[in-house]
N, C-alpha and C positions, 0 to 999 in steps of 0.2 A: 830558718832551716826547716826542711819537710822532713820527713822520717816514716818509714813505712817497713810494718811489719811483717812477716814472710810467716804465717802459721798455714802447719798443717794437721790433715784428720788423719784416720783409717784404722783399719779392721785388722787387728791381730788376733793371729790364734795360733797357740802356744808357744807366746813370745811376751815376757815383759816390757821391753820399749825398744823402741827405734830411735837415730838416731845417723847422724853422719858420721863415717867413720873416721875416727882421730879424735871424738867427740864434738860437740858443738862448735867450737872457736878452733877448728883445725886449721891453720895455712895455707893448707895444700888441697884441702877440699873445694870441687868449684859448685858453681852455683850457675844454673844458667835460668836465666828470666830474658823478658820481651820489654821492653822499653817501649812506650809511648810519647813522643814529643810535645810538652806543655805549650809549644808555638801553635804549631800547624795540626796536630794530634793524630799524626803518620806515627804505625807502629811498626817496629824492625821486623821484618820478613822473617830473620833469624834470629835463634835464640845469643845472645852476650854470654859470657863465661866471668865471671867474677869473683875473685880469690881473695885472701884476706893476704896471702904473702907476695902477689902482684900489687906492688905502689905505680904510680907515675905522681909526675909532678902535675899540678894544676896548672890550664894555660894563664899568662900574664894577666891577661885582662879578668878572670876569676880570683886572684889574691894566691896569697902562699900556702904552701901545706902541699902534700898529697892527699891520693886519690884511689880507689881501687879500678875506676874506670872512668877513661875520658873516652867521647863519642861523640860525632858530627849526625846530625839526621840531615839524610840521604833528601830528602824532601826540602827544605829550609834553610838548612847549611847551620843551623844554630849550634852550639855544642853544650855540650849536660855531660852532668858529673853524676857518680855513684862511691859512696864509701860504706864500703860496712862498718858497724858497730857492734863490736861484740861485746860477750859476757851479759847477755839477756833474754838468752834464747834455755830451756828445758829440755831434755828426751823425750818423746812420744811415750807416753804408759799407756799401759792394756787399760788402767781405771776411764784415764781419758777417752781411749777406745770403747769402751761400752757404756763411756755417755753420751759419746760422739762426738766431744768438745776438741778444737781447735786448739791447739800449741804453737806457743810462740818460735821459731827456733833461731830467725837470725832478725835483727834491724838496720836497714838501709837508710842512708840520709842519700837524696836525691835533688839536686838542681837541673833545671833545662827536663826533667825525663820524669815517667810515675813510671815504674813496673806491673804489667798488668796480667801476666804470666809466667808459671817457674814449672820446669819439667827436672823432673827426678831422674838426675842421668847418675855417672858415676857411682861407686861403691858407697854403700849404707853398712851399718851395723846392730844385728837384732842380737837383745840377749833372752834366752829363755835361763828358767832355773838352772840347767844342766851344761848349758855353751854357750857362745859368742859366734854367732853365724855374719857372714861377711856379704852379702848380696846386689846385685845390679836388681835397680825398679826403674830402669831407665822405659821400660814396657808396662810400669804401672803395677804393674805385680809381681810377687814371690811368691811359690809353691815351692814343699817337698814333702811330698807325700809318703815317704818313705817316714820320715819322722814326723809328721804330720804338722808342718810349721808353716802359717800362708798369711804373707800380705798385699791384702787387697782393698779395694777401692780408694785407691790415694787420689788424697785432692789437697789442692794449695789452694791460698787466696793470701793476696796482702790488704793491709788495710792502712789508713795511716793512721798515725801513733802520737797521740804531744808530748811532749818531754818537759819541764822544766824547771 
């Protein structure tokens, strides 16, 4: 089994952590990454959506169990799976933040596919001391100047991970 971890960095200011809204292992939070084909090594033009309360079942020839995503590459015809695994992911802290370290926040097991990029769509949630601010970084960044709350320079990478 492969397994690839989804951390990210970035720059808060005045904000203690980030995080997906629902927290970490939310259901309903999606997740969009770019798949790379381990055949042919064509990668999806478009970003995948990937949800921990979207199942399907595995096709026949794969074994049983679900799945959070099955996928045919447009290139190859091969098909590759994606499940998430949760409960191993953290918040983003500011401490993290000002040392610039990486945070884990989800892990993917992956056949047929590696994930080679994740774009920050959908609602986030920052907290500072005083509130719970609700944010789209689907642009990479948050500002409000008003309260003076901004997150910026967001970057992901995955890496893989052994388990055992």
């Amino acid at each position: 089994m492969v397994y690839f971890q989804l951390k990210i960095t970035a720059n808060l200011v005045g904000l203690d952590k980030l995080q997906p809204r629902g927290g970490l292992d939310d259901p309903d939070h999606p997740y969009f990454i770019k798949l790379q084909c381990e055949n042919c090594g064509e990668i999806t033009p478009c970003f995948s959506c990937v949800m921990l309360s979207e199942e399907v079942p595995l096709p026949r020839l794969h074994g049983r169990g679900t799945v959070n995503l099955v996928q045919k590459c447009k290139l190859c015809d091969r098909v590759g799976t994606v499940k998430m695994i949760p409960g191993f992911g953290k918040p983003f802290k500011h401490t993290s933040a000002e040392r610039g370290r990486y945070v884990r926040i989800m892990v993917f097991e992956c056949h047929g596919f590696s994930p080679v990029e994740f774009s920050f769509g959908a609602v986030w949630t920052a907290q500072s001391r005083e509130k719970l601010w609700e944010m789209d970084l689907s642009k990479g960044e948050f500002n409000d100047f008003d309260e003076r709350i901004h997150v910026t320079d967001l970057k992901a990478k995955f890496e893989r991970v052994f388990f055992s």
